[in-house]
PDB file of N, CA, C and O in Angstrom:
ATOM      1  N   UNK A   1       0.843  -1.175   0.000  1.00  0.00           N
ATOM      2  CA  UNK A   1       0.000   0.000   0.000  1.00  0.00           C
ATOM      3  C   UNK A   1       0.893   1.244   0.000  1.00  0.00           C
ATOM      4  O   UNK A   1       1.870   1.087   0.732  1.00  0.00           O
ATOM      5  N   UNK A   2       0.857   2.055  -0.414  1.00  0.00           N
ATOM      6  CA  UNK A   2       1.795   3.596  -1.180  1.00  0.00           C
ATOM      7  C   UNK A   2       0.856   4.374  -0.046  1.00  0.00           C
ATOM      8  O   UNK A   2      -0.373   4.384   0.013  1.00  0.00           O
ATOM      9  N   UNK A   3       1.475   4.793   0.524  1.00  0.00           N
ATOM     10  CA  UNK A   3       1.687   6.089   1.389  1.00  0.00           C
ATOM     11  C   UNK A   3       1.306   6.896   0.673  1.00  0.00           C
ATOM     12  O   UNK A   3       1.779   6.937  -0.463  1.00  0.00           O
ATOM     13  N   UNK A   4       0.138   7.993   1.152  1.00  0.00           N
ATOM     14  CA  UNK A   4      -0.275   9.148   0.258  1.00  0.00           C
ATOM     15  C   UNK A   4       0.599  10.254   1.073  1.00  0.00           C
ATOM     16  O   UNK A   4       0.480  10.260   2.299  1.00  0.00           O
ATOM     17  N   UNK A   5       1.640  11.369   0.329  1.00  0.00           N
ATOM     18  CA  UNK A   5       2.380  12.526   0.643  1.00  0.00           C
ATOM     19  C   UNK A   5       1.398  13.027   2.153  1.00  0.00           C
ATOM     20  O   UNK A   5       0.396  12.419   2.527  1.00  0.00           O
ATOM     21  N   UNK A   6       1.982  14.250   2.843  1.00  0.00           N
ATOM     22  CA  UNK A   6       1.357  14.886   3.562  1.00  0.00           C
ATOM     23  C   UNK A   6       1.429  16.297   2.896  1.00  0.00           C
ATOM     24  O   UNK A   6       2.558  16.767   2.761  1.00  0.00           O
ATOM     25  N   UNK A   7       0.274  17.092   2.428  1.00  0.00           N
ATOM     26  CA  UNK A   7       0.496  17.988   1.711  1.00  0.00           C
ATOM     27  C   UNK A   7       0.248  19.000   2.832  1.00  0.00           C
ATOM     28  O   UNK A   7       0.942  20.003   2.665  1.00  0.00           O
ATOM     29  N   UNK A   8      -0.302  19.036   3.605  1.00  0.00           N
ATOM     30  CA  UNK A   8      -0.139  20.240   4.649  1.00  0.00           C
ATOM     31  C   UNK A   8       0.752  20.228   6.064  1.00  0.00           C
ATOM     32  O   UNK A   8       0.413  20.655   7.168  1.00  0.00           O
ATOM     33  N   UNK A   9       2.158  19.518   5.613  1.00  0.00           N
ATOM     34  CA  UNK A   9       2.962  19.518   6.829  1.00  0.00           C
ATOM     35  C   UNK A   9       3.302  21.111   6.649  1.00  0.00           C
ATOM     36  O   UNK A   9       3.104  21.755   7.680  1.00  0.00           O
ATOM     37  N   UNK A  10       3.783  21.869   5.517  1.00  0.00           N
ATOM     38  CA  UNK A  10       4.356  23.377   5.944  1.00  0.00           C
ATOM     39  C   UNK A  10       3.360  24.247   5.182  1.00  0.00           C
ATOM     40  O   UNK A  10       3.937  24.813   4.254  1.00  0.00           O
ATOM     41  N   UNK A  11       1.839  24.599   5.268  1.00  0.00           N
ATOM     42  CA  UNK A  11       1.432  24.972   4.728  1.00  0.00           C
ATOM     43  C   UNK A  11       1.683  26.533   5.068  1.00  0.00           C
ATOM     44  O   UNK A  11       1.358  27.410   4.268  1.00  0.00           O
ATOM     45  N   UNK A  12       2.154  26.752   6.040  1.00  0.00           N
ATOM     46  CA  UNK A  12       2.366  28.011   6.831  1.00  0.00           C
ATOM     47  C   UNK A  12       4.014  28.692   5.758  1.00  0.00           C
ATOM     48  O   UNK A  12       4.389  29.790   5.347  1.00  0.00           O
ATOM     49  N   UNK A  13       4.303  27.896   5.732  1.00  0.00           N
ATOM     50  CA  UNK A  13       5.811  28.228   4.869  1.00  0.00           C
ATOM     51  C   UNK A  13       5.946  28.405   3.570  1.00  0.00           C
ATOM     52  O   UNK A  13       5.934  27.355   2.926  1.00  0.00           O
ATOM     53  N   UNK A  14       6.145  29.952   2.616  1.00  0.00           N
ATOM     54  CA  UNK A  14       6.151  30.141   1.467  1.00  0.00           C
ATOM     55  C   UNK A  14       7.046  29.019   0.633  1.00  0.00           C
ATOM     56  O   UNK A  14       7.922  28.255   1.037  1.00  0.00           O
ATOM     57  N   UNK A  15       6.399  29.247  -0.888  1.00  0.00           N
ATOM     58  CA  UNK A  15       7.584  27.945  -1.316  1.00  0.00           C
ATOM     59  C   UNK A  15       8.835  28.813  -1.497  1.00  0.00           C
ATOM     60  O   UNK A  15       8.903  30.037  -1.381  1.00  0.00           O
ATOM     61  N   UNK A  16      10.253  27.559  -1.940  1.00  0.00           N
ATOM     62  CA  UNK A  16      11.213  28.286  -2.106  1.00  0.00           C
ATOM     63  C   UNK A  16      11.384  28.938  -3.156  1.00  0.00           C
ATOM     64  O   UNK A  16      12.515  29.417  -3.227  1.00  0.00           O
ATOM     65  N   UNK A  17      10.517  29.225  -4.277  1.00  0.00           N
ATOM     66  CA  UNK A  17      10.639  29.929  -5.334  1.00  0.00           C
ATOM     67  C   UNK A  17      10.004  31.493  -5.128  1.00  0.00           C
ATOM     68  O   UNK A  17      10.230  32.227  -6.090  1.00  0.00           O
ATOM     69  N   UNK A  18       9.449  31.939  -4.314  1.00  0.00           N
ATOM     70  CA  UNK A  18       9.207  33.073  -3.667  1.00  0.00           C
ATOM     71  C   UNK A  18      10.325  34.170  -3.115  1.00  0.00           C
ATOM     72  O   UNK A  18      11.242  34.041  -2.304  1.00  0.00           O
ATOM     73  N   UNK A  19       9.965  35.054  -3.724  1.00  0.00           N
ATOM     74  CA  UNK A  19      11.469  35.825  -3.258  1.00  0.00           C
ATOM     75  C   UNK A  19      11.411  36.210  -2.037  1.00  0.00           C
ATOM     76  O   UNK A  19      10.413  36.443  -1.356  1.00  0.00           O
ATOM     77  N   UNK A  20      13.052  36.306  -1.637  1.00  0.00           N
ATOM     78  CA  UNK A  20      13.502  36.628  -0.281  1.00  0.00           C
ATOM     79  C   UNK A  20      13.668  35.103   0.238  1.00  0.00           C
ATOM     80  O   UNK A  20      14.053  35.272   1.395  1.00  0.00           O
ATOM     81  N   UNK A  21      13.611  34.094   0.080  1.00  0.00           N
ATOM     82  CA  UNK A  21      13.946  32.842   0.416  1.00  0.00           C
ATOM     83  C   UNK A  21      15.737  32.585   0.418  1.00  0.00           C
ATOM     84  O   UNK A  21      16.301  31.875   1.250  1.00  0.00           O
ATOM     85  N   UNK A  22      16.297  33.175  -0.468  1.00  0.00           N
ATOM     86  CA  UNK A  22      17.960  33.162   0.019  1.00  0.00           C
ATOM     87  C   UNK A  22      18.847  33.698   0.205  1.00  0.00           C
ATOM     88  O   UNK A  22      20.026  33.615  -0.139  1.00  0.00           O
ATOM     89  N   UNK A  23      17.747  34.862   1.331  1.00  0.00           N
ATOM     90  CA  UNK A  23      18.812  35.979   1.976  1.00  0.00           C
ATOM     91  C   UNK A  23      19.479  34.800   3.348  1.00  0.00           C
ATOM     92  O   UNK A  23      18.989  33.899   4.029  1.00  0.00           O
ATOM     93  N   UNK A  24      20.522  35.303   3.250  1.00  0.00           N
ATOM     94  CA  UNK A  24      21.629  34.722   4.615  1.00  0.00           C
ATOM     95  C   UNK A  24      20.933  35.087   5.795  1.00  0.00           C
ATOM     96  O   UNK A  24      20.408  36.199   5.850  1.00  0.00           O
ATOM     97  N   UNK A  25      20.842  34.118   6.961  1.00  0.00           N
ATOM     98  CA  UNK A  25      20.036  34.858   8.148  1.00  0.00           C
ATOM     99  C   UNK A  25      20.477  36.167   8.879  1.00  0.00           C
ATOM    100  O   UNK A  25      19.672  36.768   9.590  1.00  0.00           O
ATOM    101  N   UNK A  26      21.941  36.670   8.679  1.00  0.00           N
ATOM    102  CA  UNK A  26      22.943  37.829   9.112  1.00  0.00           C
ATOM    103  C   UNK A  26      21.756  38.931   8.410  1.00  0.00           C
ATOM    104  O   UNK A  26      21.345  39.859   9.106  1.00  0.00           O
ATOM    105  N   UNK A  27      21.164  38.715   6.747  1.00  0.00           N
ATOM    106  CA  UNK A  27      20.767  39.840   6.515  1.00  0.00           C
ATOM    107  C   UNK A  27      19.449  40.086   7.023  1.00  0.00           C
ATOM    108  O   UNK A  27      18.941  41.164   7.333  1.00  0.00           O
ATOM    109  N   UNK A  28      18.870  38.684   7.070  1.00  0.00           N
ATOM    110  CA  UNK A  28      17.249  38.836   7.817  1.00  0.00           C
ATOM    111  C   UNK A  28      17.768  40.010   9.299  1.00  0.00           C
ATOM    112  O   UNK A  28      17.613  41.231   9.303  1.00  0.00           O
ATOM    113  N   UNK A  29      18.246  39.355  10.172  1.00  0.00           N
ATOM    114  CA  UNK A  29      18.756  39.509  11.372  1.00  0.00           C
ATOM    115  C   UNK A  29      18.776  41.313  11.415  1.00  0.00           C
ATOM    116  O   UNK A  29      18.218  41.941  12.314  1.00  0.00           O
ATOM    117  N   UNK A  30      19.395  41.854  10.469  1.00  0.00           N
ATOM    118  CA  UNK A  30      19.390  43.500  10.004  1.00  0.00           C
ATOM    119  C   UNK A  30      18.097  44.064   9.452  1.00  0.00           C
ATOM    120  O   UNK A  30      17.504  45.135   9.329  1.00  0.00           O
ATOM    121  N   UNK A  31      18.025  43.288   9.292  1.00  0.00           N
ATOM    122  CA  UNK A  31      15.856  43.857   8.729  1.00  0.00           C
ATOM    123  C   UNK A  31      16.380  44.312   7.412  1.00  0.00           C
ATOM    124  O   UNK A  31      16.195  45.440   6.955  1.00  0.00           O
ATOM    125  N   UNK A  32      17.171  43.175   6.725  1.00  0.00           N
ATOM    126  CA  UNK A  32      17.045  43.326   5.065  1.00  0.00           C
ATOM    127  C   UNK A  32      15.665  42.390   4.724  1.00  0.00           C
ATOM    128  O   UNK A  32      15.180  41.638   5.570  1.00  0.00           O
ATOM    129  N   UNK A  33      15.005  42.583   3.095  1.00  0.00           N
ATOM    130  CA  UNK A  33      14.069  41.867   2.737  1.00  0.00           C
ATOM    131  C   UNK A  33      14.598  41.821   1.546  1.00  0.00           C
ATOM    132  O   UNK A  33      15.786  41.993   1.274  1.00  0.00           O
ATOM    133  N   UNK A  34      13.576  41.550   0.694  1.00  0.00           N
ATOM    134  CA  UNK A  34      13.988  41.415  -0.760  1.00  0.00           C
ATOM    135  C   UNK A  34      12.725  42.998  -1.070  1.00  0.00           C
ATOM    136  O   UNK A  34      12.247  43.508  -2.083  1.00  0.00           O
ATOM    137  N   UNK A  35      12.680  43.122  -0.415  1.00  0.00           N
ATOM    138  CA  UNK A  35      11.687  44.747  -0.624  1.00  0.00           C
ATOM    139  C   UNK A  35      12.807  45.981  -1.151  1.00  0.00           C
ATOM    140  O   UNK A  35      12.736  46.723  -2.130  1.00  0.00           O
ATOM    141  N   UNK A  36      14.062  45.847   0.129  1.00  0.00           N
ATOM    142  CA  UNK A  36      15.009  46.802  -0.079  1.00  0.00           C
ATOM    143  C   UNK A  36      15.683  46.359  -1.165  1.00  0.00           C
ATOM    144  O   UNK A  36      15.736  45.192  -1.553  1.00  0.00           O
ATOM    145  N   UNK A  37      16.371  47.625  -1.812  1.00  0.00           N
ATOM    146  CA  UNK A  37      17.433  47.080  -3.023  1.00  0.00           C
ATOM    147  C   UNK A  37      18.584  46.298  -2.667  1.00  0.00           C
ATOM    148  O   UNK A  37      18.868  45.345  -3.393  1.00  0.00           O
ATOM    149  N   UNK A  38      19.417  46.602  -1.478  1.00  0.00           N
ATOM    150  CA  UNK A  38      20.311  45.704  -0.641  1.00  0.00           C
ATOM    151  C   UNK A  38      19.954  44.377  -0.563  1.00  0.00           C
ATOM    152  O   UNK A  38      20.795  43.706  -1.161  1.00  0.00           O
ATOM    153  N   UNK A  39      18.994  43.637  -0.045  1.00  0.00           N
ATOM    154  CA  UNK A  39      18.553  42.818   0.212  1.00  0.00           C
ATOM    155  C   UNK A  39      17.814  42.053  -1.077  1.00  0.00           C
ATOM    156  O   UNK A  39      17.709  40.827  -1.066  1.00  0.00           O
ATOM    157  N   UNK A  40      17.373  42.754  -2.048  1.00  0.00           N
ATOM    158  CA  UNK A  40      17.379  42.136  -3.462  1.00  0.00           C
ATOM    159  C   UNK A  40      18.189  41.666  -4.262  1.00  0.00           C
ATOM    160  O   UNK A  40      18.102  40.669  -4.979  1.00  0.00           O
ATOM    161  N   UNK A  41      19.405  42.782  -4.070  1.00  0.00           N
ATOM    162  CA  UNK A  41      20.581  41.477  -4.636  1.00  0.00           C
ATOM    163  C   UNK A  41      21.317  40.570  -3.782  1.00  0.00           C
ATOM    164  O   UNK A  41      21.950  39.522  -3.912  1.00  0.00           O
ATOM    165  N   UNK A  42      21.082  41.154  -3.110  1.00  0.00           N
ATOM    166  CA  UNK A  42      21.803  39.463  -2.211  1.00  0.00           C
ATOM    167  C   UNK A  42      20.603  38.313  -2.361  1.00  0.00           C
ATOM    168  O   UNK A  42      20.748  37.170  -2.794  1.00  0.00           O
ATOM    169  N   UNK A  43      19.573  38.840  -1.958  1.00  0.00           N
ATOM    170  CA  UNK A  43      18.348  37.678  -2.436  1.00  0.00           C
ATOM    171  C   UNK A  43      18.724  37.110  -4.329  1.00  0.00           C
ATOM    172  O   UNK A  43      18.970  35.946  -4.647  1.00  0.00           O
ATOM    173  N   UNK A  44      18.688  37.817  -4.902  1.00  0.00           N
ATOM    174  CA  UNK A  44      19.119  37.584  -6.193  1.00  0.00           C
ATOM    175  C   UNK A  44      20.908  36.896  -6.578  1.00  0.00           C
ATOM    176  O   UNK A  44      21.215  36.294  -7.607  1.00  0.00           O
ATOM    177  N   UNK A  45      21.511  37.112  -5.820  1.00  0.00           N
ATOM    178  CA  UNK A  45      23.006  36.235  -5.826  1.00  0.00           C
ATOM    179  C   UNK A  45      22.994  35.180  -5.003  1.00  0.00           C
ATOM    180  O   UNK A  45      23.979  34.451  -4.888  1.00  0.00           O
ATOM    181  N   UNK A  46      22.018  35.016  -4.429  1.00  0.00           N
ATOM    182  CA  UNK A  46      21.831  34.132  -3.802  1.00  0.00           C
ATOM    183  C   UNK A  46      21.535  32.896  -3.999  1.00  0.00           C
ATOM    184  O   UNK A  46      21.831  31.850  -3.421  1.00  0.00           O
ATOM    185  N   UNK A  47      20.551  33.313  -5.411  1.00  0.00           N
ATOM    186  CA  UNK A  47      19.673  32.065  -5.992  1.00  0.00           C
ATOM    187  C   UNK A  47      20.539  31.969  -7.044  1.00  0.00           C
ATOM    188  O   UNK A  47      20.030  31.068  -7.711  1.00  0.00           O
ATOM    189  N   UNK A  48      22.114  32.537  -7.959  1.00  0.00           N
ATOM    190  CA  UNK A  48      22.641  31.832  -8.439  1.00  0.00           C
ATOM    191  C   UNK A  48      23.007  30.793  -8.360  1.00  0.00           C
ATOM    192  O   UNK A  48      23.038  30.403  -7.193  1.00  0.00           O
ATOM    193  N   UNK A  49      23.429  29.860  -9.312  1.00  0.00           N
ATOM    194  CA  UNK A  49      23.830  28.385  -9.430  1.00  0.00           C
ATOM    195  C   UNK A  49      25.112  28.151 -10.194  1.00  0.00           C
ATOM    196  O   UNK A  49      25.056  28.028 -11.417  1.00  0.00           O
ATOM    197  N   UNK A  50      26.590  28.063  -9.370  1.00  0.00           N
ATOM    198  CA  UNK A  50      27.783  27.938  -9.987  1.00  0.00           C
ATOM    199  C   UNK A  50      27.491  26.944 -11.741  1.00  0.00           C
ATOM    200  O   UNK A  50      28.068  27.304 -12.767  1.00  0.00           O
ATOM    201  N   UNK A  51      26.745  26.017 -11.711  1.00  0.00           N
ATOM    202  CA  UNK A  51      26.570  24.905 -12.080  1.00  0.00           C
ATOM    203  C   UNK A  51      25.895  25.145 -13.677  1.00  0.00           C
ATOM    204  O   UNK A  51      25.716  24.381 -14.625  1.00  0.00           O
ATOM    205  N   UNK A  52      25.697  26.219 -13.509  1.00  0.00           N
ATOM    206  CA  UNK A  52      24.637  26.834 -14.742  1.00  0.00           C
ATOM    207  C   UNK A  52      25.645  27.932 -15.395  1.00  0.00           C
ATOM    208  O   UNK A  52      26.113  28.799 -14.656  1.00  0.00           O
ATOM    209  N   UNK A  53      26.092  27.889 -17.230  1.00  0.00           N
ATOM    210  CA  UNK A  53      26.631  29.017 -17.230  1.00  0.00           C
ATOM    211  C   UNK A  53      26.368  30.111 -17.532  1.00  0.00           C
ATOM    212  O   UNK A  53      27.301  30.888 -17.738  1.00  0.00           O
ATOM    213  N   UNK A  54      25.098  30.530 -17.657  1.00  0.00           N
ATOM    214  CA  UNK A  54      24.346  31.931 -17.334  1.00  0.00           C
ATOM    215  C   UNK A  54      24.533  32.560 -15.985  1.00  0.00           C
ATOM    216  O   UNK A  54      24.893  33.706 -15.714  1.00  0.00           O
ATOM    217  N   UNK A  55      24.266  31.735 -15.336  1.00  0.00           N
ATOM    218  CA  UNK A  55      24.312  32.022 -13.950  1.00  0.00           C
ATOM    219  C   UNK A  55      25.736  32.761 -13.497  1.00  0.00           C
ATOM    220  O   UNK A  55      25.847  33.746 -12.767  1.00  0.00           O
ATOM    221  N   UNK A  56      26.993  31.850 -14.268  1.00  0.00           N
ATOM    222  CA  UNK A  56      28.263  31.893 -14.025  1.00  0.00           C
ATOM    223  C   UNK A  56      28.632  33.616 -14.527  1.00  0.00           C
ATOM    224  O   UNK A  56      29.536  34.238 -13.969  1.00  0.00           O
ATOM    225  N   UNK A  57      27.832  34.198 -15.583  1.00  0.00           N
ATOM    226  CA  UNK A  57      28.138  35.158 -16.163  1.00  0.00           C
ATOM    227  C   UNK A  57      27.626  36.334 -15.748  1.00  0.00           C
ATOM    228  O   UNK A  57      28.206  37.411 -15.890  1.00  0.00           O
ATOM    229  N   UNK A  58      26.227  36.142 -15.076  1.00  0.00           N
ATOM    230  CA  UNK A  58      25.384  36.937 -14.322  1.00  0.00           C
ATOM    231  C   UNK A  58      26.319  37.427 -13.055  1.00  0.00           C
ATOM    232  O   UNK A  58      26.306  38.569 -12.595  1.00  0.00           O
ATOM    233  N   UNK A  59      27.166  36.290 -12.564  1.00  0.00           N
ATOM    234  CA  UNK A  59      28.335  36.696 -11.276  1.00  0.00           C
ATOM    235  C   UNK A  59      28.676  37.467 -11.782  1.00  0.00           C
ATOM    236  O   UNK A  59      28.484  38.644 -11.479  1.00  0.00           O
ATOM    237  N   UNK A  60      29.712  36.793 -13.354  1.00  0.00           N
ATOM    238  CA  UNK A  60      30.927  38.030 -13.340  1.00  0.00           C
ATOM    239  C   UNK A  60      30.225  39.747 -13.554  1.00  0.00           C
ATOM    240  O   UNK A  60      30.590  40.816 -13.063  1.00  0.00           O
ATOM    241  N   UNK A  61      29.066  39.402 -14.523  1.00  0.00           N
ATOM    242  CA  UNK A  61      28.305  41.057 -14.862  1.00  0.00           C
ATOM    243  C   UNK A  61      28.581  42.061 -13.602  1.00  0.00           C
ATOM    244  O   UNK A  61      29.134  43.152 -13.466  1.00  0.00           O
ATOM    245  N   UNK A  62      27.744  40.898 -12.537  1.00  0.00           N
ATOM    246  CA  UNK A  62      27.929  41.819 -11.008  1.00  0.00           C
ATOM    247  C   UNK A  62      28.749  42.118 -10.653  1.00  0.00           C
ATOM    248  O   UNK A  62      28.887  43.331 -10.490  1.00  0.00           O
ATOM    249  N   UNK A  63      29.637  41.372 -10.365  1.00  0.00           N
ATOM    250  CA  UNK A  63      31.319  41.825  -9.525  1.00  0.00           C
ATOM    251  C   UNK A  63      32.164  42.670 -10.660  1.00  0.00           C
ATOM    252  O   UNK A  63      33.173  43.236 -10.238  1.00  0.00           O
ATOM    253  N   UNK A  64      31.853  42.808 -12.048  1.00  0.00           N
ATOM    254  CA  UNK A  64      32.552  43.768 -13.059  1.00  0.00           C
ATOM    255  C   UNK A  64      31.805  45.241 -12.442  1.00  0.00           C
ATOM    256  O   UNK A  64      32.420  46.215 -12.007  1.00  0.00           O
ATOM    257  N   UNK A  65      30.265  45.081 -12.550  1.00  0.00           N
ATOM    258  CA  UNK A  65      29.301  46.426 -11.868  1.00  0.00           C
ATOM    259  C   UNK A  65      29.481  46.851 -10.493  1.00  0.00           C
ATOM    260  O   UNK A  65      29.180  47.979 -10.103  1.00  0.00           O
ATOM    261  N   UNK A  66      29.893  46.092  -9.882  1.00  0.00           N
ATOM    262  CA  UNK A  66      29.938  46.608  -8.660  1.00  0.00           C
ATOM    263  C   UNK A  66      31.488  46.830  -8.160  1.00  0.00           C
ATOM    264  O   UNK A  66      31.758  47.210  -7.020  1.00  0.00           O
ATOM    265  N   UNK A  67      32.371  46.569  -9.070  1.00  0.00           N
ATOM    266  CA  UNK A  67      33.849  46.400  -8.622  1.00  0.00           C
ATOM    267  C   UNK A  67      34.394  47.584  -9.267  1.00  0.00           C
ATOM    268  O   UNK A  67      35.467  48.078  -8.923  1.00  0.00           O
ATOM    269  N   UNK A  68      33.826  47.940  -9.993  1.00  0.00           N
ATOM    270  CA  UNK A  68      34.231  49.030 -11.336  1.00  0.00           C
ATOM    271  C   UNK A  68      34.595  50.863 -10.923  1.00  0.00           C
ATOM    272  O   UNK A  68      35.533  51.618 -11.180  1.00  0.00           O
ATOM    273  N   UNK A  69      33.349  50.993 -10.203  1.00  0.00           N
ATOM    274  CA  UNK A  69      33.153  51.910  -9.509  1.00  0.00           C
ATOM    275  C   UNK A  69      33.886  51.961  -8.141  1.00  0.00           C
ATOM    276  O   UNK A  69      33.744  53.102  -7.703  1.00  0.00           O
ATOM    277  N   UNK A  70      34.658  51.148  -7.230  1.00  0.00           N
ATOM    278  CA  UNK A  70      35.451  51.092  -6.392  1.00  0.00           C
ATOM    279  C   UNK A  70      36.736  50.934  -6.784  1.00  0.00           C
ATOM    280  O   UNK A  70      37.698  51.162  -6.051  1.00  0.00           O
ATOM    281  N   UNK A  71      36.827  50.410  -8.330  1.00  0.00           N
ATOM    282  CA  UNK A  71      38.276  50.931  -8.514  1.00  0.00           C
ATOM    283  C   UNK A  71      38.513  52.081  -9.333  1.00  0.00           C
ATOM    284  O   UNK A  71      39.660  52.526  -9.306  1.00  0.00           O
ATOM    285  N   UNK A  72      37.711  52.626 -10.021  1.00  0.00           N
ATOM    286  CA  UNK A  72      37.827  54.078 -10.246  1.00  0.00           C
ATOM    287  C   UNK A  72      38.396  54.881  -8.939  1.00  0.00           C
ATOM    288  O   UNK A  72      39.417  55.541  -8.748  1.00  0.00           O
ATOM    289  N   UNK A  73      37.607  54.634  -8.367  1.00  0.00           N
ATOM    290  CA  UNK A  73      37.746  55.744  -7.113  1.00  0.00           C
ATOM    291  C   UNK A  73      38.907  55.626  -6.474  1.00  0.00           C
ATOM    292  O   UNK A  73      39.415  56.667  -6.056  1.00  0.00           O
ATOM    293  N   UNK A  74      39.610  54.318  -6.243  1.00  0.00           N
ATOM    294  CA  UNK A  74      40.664  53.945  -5.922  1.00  0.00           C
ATOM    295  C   UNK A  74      41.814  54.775  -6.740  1.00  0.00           C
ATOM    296  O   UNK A  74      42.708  55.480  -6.270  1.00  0.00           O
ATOM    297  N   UNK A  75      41.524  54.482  -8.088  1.00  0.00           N
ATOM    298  CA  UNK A  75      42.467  55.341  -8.685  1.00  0.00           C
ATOM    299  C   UNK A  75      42.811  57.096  -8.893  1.00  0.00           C
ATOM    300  O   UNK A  75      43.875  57.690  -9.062  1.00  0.00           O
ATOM    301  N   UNK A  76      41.345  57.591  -8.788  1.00  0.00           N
ATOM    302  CA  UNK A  76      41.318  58.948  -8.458  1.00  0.00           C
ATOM    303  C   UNK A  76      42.009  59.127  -7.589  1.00  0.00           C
ATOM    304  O   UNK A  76      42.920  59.919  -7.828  1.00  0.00           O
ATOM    305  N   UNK A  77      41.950  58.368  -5.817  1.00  0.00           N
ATOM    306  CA  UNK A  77      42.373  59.072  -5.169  1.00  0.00           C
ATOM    307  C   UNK A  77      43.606  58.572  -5.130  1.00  0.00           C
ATOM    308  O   UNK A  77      44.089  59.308  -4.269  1.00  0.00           O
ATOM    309  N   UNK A  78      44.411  57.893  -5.425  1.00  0.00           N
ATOM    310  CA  UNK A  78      45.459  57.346  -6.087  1.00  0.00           C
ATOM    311  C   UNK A  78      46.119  58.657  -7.010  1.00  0.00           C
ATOM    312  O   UNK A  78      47.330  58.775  -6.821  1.00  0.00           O
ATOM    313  N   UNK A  79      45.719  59.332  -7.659  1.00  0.00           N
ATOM    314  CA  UNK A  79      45.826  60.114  -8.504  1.00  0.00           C
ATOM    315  C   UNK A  79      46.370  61.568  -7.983  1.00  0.00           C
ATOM    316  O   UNK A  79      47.382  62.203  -8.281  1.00  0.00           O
ATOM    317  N   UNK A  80      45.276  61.842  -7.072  1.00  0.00           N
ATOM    318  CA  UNK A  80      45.303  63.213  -6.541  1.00  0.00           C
ATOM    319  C   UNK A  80      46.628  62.856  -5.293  1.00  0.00           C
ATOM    320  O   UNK A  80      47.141  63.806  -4.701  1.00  0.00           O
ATOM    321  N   UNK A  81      46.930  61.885  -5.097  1.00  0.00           N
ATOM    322  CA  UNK A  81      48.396  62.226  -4.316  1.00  0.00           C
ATOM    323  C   UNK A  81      49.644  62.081  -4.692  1.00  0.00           C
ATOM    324  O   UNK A  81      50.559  62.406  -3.936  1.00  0.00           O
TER     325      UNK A  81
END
């Protein structure tokens, strides 16, 4: 006889395809969500997948966008001394 599933063991619990499901608990803990923009991309880098190579490229996009602008600045002030 086959065991029928239990479909309301977590009915209380969004599924994991719902955003804000893979913020780190450090950012919950700060009262990030996936509401704030902070907390959207980490919710959003979160749900990358090394394993996928879209995914792999979507990293580098980010860390080129977000790295770009900290080394400019690096070099300005690099510059001015």
């Amino acid at each position: 006889m086959e065991r029928e599933p239990d479909w309301d063991a977590d009915d209380d619990a969004p599924p994991s395809w719902f955003a804000g499901q893979h913020l780190p608990e450090d950012a919950r803990r700060m009262g990030l969500s996936h509401h704030v923009p902070d907390g959207a991309i980490l919710d959003f880098a979160g749900r990358l997948d090394s394993t996928k190579p879209m995914h792999r490229v979507a990293a580098w996009v980010m860390l080129v966008v977000f790295g770009l602008p900290v080394l400019f600045a690096a070099m300005r002030v690099l510059y001015l001394f």
